[in-house]
PASEDO-244704 format. One line per 2 residues: their letters; for each residue x negated, y negated, z of N, C-alpha, C. Coordinates in steps of 0.05 Angstrom, whole numbers, always signed. Layout:
// PASEDO-244704
A = X Y Z X Y Z X Y Z; ...
//
This chain:
// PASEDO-244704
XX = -1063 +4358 +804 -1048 +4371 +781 -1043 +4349 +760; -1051 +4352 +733 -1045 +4336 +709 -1021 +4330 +714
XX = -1007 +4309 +703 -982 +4305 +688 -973 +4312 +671; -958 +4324 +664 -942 +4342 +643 -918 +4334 +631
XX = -921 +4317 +599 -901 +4303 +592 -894 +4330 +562; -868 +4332 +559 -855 +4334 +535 -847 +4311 +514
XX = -851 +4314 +496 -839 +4286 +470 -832 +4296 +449; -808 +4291 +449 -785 +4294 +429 -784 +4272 +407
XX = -782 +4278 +379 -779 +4255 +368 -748 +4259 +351; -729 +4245 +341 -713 +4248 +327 -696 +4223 +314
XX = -676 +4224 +307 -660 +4196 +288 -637 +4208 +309; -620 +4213 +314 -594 +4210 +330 -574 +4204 +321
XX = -574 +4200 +296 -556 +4180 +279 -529 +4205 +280; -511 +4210 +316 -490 +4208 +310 -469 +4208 +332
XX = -440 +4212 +334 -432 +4206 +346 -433 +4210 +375; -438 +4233 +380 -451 +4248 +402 -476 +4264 +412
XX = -483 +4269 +421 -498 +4291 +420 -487 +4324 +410; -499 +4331 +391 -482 +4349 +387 -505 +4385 +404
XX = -491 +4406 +407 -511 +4420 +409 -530 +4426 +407; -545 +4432 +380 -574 +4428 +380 -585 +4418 +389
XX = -578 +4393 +392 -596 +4365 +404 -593 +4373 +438; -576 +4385 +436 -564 +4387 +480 -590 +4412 +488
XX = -590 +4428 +470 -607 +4454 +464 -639 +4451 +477; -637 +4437 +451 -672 +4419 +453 -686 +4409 +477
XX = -660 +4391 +492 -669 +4375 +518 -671 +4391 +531; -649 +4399 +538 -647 +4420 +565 -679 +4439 +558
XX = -678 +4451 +536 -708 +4470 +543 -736 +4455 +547; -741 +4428 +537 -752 +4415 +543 -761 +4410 +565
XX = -742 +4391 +586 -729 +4379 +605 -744 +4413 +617; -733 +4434 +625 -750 +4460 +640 -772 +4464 +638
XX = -779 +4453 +613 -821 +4462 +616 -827 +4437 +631; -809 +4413 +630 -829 +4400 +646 -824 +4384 +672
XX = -804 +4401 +680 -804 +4397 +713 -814 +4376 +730; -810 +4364 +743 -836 +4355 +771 -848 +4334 +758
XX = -872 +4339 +761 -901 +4315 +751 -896 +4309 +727; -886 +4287 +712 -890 +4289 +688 -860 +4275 +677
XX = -851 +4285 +654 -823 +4290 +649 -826 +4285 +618; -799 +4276 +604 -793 +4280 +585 -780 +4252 +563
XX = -804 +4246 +547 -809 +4222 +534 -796 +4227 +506; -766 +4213 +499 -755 +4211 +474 -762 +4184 +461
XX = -775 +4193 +441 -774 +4172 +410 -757 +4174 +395; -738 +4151 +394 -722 +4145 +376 -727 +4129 +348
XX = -726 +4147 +319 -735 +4137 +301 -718 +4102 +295; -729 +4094 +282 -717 +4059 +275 -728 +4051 +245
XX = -706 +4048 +237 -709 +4047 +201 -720 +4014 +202; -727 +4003 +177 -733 +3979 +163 -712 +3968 +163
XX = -699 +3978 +151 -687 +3963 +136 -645 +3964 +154; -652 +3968 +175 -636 +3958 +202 -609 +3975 +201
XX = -581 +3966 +202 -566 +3983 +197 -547 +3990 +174; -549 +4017 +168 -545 +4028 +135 -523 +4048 +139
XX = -511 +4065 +122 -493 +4081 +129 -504 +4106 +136; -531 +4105 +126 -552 +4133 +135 -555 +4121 +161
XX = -566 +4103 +171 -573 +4091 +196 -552 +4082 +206; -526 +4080 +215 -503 +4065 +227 -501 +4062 +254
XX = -526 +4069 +267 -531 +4068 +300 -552 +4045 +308; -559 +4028 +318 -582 +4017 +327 -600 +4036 +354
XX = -622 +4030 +357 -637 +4033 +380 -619 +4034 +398; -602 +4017 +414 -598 +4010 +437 -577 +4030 +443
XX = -557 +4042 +421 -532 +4044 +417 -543 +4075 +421; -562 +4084 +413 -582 +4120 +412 -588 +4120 +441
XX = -607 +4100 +457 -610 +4103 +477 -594 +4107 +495; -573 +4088 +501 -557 +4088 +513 -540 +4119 +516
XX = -539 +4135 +501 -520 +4154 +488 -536 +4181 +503; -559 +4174 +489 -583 +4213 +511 -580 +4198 +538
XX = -581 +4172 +547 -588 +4180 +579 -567 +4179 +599; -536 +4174 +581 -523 +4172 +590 -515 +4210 +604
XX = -527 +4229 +588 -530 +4253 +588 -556 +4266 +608; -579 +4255 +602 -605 +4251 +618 -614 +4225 +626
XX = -616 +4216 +646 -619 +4204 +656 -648 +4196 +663; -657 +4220 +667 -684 +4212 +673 -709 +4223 +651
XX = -697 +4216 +627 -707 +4210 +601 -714 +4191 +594; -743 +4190 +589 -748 +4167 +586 -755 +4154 +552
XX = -732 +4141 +534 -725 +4136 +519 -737 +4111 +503; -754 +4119 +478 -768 +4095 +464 -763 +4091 +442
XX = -770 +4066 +425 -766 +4069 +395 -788 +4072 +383; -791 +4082 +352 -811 +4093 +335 -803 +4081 +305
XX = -815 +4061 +303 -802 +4051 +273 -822 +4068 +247; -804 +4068 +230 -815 +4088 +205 -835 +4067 +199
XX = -852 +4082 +177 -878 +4071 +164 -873 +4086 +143; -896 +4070 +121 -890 +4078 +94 -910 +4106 +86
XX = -922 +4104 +105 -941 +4141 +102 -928 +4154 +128; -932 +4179 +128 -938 +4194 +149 -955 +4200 +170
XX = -987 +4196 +158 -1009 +4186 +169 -1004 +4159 +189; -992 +4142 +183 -988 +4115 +193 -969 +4126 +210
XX = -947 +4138 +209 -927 +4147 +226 -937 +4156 +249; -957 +4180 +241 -965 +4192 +269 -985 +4181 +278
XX = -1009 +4161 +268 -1011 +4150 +290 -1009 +4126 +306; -985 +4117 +296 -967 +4106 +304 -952 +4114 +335
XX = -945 +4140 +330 -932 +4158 +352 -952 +4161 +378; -980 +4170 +363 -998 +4176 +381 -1005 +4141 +394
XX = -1008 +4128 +382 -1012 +4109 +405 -993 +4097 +429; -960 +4100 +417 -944 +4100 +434 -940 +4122 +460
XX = -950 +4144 +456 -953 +4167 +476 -978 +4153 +492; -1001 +4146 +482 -1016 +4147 +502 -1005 +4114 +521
XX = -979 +4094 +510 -978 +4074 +526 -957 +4084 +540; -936 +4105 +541 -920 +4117 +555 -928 +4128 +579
XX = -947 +4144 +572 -958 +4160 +591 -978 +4151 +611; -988 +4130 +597 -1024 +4115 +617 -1030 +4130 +637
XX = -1041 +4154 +626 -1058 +4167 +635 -1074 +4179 +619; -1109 +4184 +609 -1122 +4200 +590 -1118 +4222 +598
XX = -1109 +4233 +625 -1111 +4265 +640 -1091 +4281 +636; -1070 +4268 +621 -1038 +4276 +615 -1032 +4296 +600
XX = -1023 +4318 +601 -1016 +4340 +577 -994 +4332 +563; -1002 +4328 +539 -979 +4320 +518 -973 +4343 +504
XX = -945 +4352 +503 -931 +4369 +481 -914 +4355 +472; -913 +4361 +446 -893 +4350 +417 -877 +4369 +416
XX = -844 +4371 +416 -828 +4389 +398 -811 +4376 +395; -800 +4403 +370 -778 +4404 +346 -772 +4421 +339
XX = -745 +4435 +328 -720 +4449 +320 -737 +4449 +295; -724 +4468 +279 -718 +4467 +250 -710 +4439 +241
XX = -737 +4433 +212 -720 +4413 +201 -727 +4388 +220; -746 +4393 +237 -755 +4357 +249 -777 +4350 +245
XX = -786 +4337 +262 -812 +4319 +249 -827 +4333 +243; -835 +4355 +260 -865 +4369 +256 -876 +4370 +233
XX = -867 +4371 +202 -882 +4381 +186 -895 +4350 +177; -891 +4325 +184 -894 +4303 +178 -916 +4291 +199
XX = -918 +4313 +209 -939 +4288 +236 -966 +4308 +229; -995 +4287 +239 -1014 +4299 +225 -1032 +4284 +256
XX = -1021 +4276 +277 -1036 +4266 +300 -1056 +4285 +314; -1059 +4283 +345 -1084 +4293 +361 -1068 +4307 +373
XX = -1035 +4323 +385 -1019 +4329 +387 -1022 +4351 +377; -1015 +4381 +392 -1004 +4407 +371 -977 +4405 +386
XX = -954 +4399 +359 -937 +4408 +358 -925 +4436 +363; -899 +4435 +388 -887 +4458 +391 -850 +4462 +366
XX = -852 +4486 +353 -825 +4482 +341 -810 +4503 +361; -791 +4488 +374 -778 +4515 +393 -757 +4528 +372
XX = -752 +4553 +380 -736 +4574 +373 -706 +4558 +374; -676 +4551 +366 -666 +4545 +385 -635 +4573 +376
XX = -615 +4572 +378 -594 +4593 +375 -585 +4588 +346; -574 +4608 +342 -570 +4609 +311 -552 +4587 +310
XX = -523 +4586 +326 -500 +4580 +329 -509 +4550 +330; -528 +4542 +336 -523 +4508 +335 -549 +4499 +311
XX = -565 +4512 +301 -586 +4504 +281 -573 +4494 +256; -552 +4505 +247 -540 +4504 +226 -518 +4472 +232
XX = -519 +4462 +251 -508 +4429 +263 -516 +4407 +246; -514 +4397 +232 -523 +4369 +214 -508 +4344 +224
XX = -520 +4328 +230 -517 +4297 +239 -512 +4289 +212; -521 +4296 +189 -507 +4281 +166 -473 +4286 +155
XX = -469 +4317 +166 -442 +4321 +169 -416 +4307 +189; -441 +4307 +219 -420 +4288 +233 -415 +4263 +222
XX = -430 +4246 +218 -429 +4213 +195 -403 +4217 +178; -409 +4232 +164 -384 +4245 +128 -364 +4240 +155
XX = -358 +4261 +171 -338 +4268 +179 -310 +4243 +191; -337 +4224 +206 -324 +4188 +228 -325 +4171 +194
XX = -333 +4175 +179 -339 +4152 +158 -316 +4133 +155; -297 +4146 +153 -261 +4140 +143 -244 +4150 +162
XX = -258 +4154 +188 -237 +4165 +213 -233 +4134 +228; -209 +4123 +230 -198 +4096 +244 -193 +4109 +271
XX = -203 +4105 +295 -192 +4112 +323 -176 +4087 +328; -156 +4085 +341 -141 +4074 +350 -156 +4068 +385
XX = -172 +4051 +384 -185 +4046 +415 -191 +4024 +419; -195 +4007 +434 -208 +3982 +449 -241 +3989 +446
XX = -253 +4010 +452 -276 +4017 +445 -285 +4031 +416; -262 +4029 +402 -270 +4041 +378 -273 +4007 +368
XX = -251 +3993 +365 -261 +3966 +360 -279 +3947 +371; -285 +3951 +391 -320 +3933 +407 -338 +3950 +395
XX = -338 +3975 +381 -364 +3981 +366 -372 +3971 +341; -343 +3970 +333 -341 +3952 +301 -355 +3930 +305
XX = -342 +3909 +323 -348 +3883 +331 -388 +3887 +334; -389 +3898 +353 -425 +3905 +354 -432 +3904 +334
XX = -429 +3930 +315 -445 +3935 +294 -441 +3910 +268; -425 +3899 +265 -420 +3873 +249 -444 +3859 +263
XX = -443 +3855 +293 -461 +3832 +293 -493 +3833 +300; -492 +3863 +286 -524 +3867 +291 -534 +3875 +264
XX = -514 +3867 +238 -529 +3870 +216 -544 +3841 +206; -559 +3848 +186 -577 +3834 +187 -559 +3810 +166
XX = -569 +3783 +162 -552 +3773 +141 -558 +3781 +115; -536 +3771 +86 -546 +3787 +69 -540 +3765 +45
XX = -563 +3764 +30 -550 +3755 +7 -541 +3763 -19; -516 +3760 -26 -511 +3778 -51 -516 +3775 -83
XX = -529 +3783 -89 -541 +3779 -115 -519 +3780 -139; -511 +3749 -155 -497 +3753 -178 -517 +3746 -207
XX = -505 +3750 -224 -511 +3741 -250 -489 +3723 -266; -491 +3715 -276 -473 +3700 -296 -493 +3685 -316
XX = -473 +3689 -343 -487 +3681 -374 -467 +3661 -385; -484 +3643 -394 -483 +3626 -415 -477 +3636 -439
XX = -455 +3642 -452 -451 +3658 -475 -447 +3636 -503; -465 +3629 -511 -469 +3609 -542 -470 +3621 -572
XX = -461 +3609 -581 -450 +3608 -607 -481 +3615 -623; -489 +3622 -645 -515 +3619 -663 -534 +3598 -660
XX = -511 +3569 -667 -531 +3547 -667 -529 +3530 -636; -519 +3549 -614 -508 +3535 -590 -499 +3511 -590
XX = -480 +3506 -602 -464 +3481 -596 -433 +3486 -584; -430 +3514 -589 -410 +3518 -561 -413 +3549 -546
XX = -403 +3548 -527 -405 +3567 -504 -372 +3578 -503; -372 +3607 -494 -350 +3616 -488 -355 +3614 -450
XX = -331 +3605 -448 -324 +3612 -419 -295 +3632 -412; -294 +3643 -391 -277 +3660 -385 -258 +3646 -359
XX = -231 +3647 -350 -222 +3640 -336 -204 +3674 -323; -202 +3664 -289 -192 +3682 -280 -170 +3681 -258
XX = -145 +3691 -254 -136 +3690 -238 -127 +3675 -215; -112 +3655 -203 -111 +3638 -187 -137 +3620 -178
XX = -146 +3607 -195 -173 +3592 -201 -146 +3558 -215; -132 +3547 -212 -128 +3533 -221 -128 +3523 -247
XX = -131 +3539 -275 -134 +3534 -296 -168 +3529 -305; -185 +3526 -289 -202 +3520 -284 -218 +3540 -298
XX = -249 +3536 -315 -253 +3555 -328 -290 +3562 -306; -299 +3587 -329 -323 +3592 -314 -350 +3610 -327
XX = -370 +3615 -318 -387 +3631 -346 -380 +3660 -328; -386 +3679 -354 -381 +3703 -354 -397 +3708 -329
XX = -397 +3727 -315 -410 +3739 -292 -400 +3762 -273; -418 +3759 -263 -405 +3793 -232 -432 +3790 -221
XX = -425 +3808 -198 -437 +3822 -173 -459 +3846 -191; -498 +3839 -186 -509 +3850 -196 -505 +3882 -180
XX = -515 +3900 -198 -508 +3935 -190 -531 +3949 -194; -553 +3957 -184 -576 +3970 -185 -574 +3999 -198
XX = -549 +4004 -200 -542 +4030 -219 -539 +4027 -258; -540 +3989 -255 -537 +3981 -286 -558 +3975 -294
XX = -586 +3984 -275 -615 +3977 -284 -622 +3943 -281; -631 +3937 -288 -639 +3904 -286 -622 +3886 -283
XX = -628 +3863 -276 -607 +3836 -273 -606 +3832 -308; -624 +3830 -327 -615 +3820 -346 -599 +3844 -364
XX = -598 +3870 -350 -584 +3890 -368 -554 +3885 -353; -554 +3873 -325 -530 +3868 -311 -513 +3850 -328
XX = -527 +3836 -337 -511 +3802 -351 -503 +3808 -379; -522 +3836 -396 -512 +3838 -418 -480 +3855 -407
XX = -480 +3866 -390 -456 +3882 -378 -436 +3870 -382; -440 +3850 -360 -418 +3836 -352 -410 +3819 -380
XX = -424 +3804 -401 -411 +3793 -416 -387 +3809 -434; -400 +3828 -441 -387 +3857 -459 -359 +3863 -442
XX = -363 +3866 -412 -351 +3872 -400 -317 +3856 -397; -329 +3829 -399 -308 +3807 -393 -295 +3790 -412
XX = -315 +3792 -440 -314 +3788 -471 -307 +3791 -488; -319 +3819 -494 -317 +3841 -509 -338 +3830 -532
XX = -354 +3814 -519 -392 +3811 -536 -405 +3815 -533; -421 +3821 -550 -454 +3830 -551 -469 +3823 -550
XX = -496 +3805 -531 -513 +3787 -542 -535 +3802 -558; -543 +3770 -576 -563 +3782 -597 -600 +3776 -578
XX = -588 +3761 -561 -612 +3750 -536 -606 +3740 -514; -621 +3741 -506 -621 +3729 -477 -636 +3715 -464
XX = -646 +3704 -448 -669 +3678 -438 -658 +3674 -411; -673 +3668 -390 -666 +3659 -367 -670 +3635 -364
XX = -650 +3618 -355 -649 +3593 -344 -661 +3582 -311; -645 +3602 -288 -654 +3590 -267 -632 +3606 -244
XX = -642 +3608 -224 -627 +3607 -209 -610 +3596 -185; -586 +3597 -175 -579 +3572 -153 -560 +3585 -140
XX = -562 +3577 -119 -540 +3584 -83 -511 +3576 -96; -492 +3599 -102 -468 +3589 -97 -444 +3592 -77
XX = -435 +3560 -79 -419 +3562 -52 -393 +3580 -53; -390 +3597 -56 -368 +3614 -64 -346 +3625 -40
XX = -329 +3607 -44 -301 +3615 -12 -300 +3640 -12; -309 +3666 -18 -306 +3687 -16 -314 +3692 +2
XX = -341 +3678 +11 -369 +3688 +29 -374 +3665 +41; -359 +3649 +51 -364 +3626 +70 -370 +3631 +95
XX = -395 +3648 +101 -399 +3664 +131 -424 +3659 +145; -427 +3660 +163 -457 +3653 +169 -472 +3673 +169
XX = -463 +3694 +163 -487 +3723 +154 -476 +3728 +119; -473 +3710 +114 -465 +3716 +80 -472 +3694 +56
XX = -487 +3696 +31 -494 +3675 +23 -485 +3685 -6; -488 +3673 -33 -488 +3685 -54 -516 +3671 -69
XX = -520 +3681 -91 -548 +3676 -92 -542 +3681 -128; -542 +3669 -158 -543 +3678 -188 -564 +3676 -195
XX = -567 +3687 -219 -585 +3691 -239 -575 +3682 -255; -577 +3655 -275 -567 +3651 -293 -578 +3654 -317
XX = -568 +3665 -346 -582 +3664 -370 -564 +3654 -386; -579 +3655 -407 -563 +3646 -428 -571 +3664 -454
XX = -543 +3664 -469 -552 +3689 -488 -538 +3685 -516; -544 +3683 -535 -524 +3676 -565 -511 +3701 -574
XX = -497 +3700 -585 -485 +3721 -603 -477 +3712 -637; -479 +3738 -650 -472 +3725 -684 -454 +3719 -683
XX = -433 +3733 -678 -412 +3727 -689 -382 +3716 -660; -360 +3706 -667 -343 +3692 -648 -317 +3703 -634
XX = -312 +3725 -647 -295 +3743 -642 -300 +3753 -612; -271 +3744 -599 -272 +3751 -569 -244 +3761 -560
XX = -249 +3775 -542 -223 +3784 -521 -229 +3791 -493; -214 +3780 -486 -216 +3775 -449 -207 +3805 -436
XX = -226 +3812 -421 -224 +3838 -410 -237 +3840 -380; -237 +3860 -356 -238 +3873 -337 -222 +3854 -319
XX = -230 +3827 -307 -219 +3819 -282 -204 +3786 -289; -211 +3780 -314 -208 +3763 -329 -187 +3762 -353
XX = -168 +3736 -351 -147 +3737 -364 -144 +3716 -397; -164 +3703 -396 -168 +3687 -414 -207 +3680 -421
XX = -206 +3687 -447 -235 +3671 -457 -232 +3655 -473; -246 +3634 -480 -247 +3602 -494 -270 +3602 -507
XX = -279 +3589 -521 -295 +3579 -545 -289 +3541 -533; -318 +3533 -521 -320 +3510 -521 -342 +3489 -542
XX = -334 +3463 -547 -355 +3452 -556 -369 +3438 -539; -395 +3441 -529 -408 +3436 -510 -413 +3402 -514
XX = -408 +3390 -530 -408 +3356 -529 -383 +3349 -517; -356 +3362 -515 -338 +3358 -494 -331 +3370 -474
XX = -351 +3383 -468 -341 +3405 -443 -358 +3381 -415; -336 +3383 -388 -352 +3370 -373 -351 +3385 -346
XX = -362 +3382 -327 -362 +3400 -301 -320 +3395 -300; -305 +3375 -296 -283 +3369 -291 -267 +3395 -290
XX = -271 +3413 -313 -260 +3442 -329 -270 +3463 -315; -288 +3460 -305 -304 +3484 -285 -291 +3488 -262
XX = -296 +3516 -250 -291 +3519 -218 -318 +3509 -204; -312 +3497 -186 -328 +3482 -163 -356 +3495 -160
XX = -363 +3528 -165 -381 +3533 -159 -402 +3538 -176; -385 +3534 -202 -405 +3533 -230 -414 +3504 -238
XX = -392 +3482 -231 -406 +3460 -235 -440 +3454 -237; -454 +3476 -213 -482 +3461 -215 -491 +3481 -254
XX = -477 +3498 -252 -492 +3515 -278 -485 +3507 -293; -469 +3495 -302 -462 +3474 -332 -482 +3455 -327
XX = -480 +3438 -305 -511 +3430 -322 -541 +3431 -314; -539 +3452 -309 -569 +3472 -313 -571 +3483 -352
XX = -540 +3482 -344 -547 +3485 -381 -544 +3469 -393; -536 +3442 -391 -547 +3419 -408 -570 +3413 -404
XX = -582 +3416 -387 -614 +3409 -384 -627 +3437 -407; -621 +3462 -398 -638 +3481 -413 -637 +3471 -443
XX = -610 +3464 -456 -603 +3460 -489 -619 +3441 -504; -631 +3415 -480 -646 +3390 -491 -666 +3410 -500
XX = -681 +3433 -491 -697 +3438 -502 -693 +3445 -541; -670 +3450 -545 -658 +3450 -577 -648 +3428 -587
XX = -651 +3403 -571 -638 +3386 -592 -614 +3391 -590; -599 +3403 -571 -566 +3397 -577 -558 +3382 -560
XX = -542 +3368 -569 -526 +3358 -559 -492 +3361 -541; -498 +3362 -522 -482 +3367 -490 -468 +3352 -483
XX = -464 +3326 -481 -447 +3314 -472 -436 +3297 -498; -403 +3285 -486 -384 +3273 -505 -408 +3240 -508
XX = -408 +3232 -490 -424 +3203 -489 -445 +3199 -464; -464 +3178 -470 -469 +3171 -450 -456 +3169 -418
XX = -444 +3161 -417 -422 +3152 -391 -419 +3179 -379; -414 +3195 -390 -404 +3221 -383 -428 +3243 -376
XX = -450 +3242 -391 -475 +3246 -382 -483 +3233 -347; -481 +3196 -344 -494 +3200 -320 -468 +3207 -306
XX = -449 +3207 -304 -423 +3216 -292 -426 +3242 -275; -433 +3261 -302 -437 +3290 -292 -466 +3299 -274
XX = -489 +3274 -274 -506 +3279 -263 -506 +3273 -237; -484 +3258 -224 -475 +3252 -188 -451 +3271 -187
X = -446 +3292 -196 -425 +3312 -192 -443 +3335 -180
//
């Protein structure tokens, strides 16, 4: 007698098994009895854990066989076609199964893979009850998003899922904001920073379109100016005590940008803006983590002939800082 496997494919992404999913197995799990059994693929994103994805592999598996047991539970990482997907799938079935003699059936509920797979497989869609089809795993997510349990196991999952994200670096911008003939720069100062000043900037936002539409943002934002241009300088790792973590880095874009005219006011997170003359401005006046960008921008200005520092002395001074 052949072997007779069922294969389920799905994302799981939630807190339980909810009915449908209990639905699925169980009728499954009956067609295939005895010889054979019942092979779950667990989908596995790229891009690791997300608020659409807030489960890992291990954390899915763990979860069906704690229910079935003798389910035998794999992962299926997405691909950028569907073609690639399925046969992708299909080669994992035939290393599940190692056997060429094996009857493979595929199913799915409403709303699962089937209409996406294009393998050597005919897909079964089972029927399942009204009462649980209408179940969304994206509802359960909404539902825990902002639910705090009060548990010892509600907190060792936190702890888990912290340490199975991937590290991240966070993308800033900050601008050089110069005068017409750049011989001085506005800087902005903020909030328990020691008097200490800094260039305009923020946390880039993929909803403000580009890094350099980010930087016109943020200046406007923190200013209340307009640049008339903009130019990129460079970018550099800053050490910023916010994010002193070993899965956390920061990472700028720095430009530099003129404006006509000098008229300024200090606005969103920022309590003061300045008008400097860049022949006496020295890192000394900076916060610690702009130091390297002051003079990234005395290097960029030699390209105009301006002049950046008060004197010599203070030039190589600022170049061992």
């Amino acid at each position: 007698m052949k072997p007779s496997y069922g294969v389920i494919v799905g994302r799981f992404q939630v807190t339980d098994l909810h009915d449908g999913h209990m639905e699925l197995f169980r009728q499954v799990r009956n067609r295939h009895k005895g010889n054979g059994g019942v092979i779950v693929f667990i989908g596995v994103a790229p891009a690791g854990i997300t608020q659409d994805n807030p489960l890992d592999f291990a954390t899915r598996k763990a979860m069906i066989q704690a229910k079935f047991p003798d389910f035998t539970v794999l992962p299926l990482k997405d691909t950028r076609t569907d073609e690639t997907w399925s046969d992708n799938l299909d080669e994992k079935i035939d290393e599940a199964v190692g056997s060429c003699l094996a009857e493979v059936t595929l199913y799915g509920g409403r709303d699962s893979f089937v209409p996406h797979y294009s393998g050597k497989h005919t897909p079964v869609e089972l029927t399942l009850p009204v009462e649980v089809v209408s179940i969304k795993g994206t509802d359960n997510r909404k539902e825990f998003s902002n639910n705090v349990i009060e548990s010892p196991e509600f907190r060792a999952g936190m702890i888990y899922a912290a340490s199975h994200l991937w590290p991240v670096t966070l993308m800033m911008v900050d601008v050089a904001i110069l005068n017409y003939d750049r011989s001085e720069v506005l800087l902005v100062q903020k909030p328990g920073e020691n008097g200490k000043w800094r260039f305009a900037g923020g946390h880039v936002e993929a909803r403000k379109g580009t890094v350099e539409t980010n930087g016109r943002h943020e200046a406007l934002e923190e200013t209340d100016v307009d640049l008339i241009d903009q130019e990129y300088i460079g970018s550099a790792v800053i050490d910023d005590w916010r994010y002193r973590q070993p899965d956390r880095s920061v990472m700028t874009a720095f430009y530099a940008g003129r404006v006509s005219g000098m008229a300024t006011k200090a606005g969103d997170d920022v309590h003061a803006a300045h008008w400097f003359r860049l022949d006496q401005l020295t890192t000394y006046q900076m916060v610690t983590e702009h130091m390297e960008l002051l003079m990234m921008l005395h290097k960029y200005l030699k390209r105009f002939s301006v002049r950046t520092m008060s004197d010599p002395k203070e030039e190589a001074h600022a170049d061992t800082v």
